[in-house]
DRENTOR-903684 format. One record per atom (N, C-alpha, C): residue in one letter; residue number from 0; x, y negated, z negated; atom name. Coordinates in steps of 0.001 Angstrom, whole numbers, plus 500000, padded with zeros to 6 digits. Layout:
BEGIN
(r A,NUM,(X,Y,Z),CA);
...
***
This chain:
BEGIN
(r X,0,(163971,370978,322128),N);
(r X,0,(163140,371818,322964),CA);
(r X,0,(163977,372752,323837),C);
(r X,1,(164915,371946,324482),N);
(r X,1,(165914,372965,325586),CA);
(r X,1,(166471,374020,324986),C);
(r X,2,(167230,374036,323410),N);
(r X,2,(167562,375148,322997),CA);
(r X,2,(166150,375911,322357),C);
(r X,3,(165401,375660,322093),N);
(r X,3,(164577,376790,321857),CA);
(r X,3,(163882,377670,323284),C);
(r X,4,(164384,376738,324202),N);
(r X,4,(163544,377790,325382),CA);
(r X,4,(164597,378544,326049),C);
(r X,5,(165875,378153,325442),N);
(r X,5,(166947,378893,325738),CA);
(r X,5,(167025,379916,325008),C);
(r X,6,(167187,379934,323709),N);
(r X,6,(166796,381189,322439),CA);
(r X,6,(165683,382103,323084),C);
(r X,7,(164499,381706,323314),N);
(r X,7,(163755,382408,324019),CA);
(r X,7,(164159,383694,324911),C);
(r X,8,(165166,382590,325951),N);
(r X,8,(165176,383423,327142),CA);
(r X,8,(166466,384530,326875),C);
(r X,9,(167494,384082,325350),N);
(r X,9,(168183,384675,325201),CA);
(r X,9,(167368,386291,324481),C);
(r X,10,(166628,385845,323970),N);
(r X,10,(165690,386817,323103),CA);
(r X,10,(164915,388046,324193),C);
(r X,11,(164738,387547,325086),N);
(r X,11,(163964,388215,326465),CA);
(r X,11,(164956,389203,326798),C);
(r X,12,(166443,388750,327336),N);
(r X,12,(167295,389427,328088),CA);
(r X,12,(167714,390716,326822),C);
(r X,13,(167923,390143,325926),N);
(r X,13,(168504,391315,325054),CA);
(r X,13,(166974,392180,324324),C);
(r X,14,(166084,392113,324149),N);
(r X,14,(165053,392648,324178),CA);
(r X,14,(164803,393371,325237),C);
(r X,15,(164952,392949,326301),N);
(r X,15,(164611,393731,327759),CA);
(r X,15,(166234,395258,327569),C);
(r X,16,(167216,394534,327355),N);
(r X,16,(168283,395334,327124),CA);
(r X,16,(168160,396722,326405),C);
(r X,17,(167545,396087,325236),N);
(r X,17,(167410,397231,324234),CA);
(r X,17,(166093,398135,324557),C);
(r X,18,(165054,397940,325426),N);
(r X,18,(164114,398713,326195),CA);
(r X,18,(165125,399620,327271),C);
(r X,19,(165684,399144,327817),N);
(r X,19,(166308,399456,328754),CA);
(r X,19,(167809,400787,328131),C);
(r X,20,(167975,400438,326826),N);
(r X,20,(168872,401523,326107),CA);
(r X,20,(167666,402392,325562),C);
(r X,21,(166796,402106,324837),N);
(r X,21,(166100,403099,324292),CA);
(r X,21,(165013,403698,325575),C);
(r X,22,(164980,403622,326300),N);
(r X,22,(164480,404691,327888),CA);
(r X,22,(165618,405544,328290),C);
(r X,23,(166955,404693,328784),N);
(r X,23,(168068,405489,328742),CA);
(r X,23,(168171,406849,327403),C);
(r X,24,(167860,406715,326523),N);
(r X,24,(168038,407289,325594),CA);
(r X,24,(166957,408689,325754),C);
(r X,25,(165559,408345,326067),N);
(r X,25,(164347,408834,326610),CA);
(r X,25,(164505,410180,327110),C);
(r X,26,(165303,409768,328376),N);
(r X,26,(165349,410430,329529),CA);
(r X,26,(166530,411491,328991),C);
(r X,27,(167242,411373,328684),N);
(r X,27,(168583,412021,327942),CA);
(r X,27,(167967,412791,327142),C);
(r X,28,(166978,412627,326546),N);
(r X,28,(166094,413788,325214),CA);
(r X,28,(164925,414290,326625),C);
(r X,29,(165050,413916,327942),N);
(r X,29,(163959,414584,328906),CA);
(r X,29,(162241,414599,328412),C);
(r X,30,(162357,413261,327612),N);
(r X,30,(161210,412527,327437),CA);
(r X,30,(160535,411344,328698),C);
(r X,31,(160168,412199,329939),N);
(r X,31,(159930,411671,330734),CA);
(r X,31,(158905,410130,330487),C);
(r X,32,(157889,410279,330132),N);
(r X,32,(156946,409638,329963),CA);
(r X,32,(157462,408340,329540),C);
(r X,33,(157668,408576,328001),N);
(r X,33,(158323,407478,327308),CA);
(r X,33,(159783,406810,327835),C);
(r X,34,(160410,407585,328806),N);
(r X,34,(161800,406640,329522),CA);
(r X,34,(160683,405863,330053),C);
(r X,35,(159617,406713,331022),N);
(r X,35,(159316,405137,331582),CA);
(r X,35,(158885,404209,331249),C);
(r X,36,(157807,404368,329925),N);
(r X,36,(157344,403561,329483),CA);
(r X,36,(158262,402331,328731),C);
(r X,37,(159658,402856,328601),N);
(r X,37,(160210,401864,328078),CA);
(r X,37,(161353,401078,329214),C);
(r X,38,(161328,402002,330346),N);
(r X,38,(162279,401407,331323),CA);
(r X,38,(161032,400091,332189),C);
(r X,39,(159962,400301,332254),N);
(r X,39,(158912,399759,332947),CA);
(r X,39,(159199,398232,331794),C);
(r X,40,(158878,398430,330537),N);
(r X,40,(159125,397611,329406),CA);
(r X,40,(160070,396504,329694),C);
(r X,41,(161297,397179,329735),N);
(r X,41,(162448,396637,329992),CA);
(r X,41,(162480,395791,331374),C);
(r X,42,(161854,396470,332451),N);
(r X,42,(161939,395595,333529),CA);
(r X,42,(161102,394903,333707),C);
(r X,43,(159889,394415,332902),N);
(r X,43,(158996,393290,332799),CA);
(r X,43,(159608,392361,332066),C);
(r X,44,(160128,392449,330767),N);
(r X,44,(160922,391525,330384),CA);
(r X,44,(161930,390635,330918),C);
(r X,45,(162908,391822,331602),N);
(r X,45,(163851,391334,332476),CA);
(r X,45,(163277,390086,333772),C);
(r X,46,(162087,390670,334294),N);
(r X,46,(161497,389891,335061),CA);
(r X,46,(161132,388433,334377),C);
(r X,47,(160399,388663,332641),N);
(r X,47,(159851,387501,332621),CA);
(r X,47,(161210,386579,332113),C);
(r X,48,(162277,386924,331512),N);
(r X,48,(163430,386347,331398),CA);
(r X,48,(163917,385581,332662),C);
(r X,49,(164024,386162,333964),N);
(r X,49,(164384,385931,335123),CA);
(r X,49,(163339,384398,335585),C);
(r X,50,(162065,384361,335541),N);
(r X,50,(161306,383522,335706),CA);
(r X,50,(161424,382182,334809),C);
(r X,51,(161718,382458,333743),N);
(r X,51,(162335,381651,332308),CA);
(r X,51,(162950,380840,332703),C);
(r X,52,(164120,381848,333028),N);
(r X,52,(165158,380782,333043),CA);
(r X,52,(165502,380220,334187),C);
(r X,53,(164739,380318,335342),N);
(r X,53,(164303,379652,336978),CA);
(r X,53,(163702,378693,335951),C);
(r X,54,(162081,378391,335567),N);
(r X,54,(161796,377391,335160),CA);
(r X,54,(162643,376638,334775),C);
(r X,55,(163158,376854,333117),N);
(r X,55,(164052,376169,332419),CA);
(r X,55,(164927,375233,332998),C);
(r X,56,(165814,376205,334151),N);
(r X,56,(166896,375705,335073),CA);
(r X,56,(166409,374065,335505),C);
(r X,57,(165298,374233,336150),N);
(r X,57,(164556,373335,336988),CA);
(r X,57,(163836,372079,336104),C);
(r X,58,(163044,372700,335008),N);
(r X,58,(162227,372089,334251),CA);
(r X,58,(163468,371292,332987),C);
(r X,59,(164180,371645,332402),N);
(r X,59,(165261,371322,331349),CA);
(r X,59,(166649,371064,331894),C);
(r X,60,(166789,372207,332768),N);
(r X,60,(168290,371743,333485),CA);
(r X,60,(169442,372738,332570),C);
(r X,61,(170371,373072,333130),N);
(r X,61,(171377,373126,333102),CA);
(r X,61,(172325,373044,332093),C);
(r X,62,(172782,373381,330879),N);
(r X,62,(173791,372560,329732),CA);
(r X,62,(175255,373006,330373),C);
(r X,63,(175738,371691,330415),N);
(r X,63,(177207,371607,330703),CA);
(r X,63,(177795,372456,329087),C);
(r X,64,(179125,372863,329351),N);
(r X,64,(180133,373234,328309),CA);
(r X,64,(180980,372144,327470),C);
(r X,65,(180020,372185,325971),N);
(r X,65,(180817,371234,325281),CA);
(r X,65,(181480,371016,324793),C);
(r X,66,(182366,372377,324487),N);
(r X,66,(183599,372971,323793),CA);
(r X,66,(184547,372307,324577),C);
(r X,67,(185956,372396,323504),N);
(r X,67,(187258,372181,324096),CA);
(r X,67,(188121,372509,324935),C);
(r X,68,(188387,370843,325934),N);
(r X,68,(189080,371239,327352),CA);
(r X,68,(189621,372703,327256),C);
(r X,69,(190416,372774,326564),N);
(r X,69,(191385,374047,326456),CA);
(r X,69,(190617,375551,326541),C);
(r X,70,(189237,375421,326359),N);
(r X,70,(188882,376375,326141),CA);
(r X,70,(187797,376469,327490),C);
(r X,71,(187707,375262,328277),N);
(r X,71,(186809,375040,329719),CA);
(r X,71,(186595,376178,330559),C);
(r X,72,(188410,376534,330219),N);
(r X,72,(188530,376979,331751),CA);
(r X,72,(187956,378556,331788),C);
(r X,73,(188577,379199,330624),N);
(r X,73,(188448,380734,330592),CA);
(r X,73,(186661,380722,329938),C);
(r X,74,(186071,379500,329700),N);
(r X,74,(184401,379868,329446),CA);
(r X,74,(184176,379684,330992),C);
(r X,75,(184593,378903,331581),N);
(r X,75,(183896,379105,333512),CA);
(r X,75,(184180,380362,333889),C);
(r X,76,(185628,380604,333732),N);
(r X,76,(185910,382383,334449),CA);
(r X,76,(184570,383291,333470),C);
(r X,77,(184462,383372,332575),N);
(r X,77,(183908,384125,332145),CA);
(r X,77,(182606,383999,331980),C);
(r X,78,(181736,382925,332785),N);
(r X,78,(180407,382474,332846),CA);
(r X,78,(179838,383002,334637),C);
(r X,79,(180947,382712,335461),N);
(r X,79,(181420,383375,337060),CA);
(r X,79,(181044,384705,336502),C);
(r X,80,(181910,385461,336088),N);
(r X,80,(181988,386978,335824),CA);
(r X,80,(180340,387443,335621),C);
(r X,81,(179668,386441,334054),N);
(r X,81,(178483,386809,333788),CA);
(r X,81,(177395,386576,335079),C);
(r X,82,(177710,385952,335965),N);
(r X,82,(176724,385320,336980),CA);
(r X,82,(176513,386745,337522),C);
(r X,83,(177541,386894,337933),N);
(r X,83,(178200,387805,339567),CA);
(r X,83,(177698,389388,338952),C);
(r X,84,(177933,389634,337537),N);
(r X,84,(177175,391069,337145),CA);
(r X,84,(175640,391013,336650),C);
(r X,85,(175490,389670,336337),N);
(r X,85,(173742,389665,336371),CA);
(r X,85,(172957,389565,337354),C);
(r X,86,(173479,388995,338281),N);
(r X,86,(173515,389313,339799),CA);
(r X,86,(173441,390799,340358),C);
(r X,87,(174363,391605,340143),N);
(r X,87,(174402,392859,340584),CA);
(r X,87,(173331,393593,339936),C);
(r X,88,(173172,393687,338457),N);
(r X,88,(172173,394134,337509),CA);
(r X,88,(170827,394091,338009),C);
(r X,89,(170451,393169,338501),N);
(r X,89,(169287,392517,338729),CA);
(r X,89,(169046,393734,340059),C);
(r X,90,(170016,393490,341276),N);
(r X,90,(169880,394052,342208),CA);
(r X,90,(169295,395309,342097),C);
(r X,91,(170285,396146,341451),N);
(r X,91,(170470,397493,341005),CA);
(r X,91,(169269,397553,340363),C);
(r X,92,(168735,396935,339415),N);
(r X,92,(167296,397309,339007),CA);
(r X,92,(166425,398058,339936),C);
(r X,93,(166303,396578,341109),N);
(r X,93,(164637,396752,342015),CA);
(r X,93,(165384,397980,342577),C);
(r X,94,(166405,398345,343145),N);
(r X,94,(166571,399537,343576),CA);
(r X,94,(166649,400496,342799),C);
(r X,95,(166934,400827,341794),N);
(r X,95,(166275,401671,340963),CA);
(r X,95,(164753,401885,340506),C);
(r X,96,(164178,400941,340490),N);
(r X,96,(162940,400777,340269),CA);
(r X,96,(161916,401380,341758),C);
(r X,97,(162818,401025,342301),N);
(r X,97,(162087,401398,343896),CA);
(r X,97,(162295,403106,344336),C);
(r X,98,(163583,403440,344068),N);
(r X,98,(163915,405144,343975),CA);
(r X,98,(162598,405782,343175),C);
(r X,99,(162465,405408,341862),N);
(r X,99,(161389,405723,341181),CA);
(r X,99,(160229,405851,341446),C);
(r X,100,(160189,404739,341895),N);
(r X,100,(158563,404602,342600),CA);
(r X,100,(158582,405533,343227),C);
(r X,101,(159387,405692,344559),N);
(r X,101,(158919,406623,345727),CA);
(r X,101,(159516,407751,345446),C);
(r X,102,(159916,408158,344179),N);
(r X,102,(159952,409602,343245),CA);
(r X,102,(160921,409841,344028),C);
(r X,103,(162516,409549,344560),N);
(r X,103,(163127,409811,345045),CA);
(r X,103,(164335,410295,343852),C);
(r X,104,(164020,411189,342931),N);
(r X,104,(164774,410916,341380),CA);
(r X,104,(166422,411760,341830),C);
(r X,105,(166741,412356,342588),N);
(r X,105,(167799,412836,343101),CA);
(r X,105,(168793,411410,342847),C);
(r X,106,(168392,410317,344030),N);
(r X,106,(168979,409284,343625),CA);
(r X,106,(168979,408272,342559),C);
(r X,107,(167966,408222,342521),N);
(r X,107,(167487,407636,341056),CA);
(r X,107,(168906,407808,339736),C);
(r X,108,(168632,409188,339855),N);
(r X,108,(169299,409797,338858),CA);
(r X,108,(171178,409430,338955),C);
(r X,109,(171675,409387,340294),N);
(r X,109,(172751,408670,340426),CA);
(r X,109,(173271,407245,340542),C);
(r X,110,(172266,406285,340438),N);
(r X,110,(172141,404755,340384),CA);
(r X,110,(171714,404608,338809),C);
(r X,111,(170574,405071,338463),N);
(r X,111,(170027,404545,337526),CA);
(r X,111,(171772,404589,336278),C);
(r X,112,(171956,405469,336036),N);
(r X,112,(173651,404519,335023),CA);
(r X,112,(174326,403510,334949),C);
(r X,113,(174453,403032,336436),N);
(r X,113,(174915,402034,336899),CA);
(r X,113,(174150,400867,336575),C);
(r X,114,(173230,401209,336745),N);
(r X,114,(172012,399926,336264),CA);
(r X,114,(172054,399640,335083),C);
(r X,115,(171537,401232,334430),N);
(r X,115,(171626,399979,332686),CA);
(r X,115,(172438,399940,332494),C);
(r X,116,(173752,400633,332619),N);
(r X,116,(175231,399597,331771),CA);
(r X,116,(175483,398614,332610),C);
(r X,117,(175367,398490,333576),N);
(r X,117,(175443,396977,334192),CA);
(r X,117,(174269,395859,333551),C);
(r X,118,(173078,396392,333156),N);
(r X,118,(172088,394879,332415),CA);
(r X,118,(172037,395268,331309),C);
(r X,119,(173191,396040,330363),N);
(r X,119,(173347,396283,328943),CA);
(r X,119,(174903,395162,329066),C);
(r X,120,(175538,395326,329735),N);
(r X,120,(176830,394330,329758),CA);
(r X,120,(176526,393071,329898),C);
(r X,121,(175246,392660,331093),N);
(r X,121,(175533,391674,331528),CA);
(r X,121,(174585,390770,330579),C);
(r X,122,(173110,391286,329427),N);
(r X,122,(172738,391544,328181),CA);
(r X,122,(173783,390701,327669),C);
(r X,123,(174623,391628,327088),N);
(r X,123,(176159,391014,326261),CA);
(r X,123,(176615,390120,326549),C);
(r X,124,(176961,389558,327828),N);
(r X,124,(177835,388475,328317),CA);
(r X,124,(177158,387097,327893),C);
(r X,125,(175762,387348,328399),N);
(r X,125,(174785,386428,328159),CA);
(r X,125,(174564,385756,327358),C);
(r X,126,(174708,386837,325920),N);
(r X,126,(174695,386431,324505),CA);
(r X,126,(175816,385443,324000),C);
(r X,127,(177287,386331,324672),N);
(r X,127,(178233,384806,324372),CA);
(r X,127,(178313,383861,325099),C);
(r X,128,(177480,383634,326185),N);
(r X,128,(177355,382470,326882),CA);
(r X,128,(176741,381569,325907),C);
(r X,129,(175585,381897,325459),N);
(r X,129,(174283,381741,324925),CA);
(r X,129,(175058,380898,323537),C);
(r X,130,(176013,382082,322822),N);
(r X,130,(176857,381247,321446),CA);
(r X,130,(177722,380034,322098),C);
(r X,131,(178326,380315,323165),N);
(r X,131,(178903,379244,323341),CA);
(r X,131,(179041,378059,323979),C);
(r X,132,(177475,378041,324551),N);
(r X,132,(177246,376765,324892),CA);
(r X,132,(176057,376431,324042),C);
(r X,133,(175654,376791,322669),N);
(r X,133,(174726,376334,321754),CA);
(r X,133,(174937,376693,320363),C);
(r X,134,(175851,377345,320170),N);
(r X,134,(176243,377945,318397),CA);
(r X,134,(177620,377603,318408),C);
(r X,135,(178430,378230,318812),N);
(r X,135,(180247,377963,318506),CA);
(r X,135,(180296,376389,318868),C);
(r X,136,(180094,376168,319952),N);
(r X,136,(180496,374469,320267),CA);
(r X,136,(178399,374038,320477),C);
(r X,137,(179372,372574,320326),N);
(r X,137,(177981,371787,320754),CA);
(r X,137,(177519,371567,321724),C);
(r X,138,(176436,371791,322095),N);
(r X,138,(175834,371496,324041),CA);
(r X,138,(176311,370630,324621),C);
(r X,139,(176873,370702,325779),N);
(r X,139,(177469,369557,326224),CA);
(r X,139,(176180,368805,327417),C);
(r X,140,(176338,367786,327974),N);
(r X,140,(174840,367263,328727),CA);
(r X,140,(174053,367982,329024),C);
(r X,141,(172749,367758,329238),N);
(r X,141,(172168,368998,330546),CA);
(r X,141,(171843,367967,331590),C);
(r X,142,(171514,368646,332581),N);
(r X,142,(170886,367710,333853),CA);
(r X,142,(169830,368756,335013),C);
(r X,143,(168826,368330,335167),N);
(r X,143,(168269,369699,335819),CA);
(r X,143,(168895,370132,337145),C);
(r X,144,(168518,370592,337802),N);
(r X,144,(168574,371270,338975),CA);
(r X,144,(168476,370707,340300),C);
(r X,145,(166799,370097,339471),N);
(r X,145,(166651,369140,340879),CA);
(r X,145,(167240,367911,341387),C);
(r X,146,(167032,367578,339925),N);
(r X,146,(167785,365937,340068),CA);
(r X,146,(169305,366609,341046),C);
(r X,147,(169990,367424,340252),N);
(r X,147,(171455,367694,340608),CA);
(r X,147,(171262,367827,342638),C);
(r X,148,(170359,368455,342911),N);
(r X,148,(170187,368554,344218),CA);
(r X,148,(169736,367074,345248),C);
(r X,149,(168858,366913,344210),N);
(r X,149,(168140,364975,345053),CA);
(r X,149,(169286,363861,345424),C);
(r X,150,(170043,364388,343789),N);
(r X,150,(171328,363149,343744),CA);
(r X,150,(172785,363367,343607),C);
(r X,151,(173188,364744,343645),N);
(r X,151,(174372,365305,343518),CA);
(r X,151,(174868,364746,342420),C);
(r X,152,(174554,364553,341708),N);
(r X,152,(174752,363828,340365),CA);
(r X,152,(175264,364734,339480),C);
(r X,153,(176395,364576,338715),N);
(r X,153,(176514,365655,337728),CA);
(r X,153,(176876,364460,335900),C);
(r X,154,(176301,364891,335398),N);
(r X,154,(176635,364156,334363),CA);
(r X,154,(178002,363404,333623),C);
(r X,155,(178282,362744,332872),N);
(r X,155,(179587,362265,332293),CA);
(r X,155,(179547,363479,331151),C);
(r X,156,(180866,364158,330879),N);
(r X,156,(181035,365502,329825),CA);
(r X,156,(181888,364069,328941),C);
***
């Protein structure tokens, strides 16, 4: 069950991604309408991905990294990295999304780049997270969220 609601949510983010390139694309041909209709696209997805994987987190928990010690360390640096720009991505959205709204497109127009190649990268990162804690190596425990909070408990790897 946990990896299919993970596939899911992997399916969401890069779906939302590729809304989010083909609006970019939109706006560049000065197909107003249709950028938004596909940037609006993109950021509902993104949203329902975002909600996903809050549930999931909570409801399924967490999969530890089951791959080899040797390979632990540079999947944490590079799981940090994915946090910290899906993090920013996210940000950069509602503020882009919010320029828009209040038709402020002057700025818009100087953020909005930043945005989608930041949730077109962070899209990407996701995906090899995604292979490598469920396709390249084998899942290592999960444990949810809450428990981890009730009991500071972290599993035996």
């Amino acid at each position: 069950m946990h990896r299919l609601w993970n596939l899911f949510n992997e399916l969401l983010m890069l779906t939302s991604a590729g809304f989010v390139a083909a609006g970019w694309y939109q706006i560049r041909h000065h197909r107003v309408h249709r950028h938004r209709r596909f940037m609006l696209i993109g950021a509902a997805l993104g949203a329902a991905f975002f909600v996903s994987y809050v549930g999931a987190s909570f409801i399924i928990g967490d999969t530890y990294f089951g791959g080899p010690q040797s390979v632990s360390l540079p999947y944490q640096v590079f799981l940090q990295v994915h946090v910290m720009l899906a993090t920013a991505a996210a940000v950069l959205g509602v503020i882009t999304l919010r320029l828009a709204w209040r038709a402020r497109f002057s700025r818009h127009r100087r953020v909005a780049p930043w945005t989608a190649v930041s949730w077109m990268v962070a899209a990407g990162t996701g995906l090899v997270v995604f292979l490598l804690l469920f396709v390249i190596y084998p899942p290592g425990p999960s444990t949810t969220a809450l428990w981890n909070l009730l009991l500071h408990h972290r599993p035996n790897a």
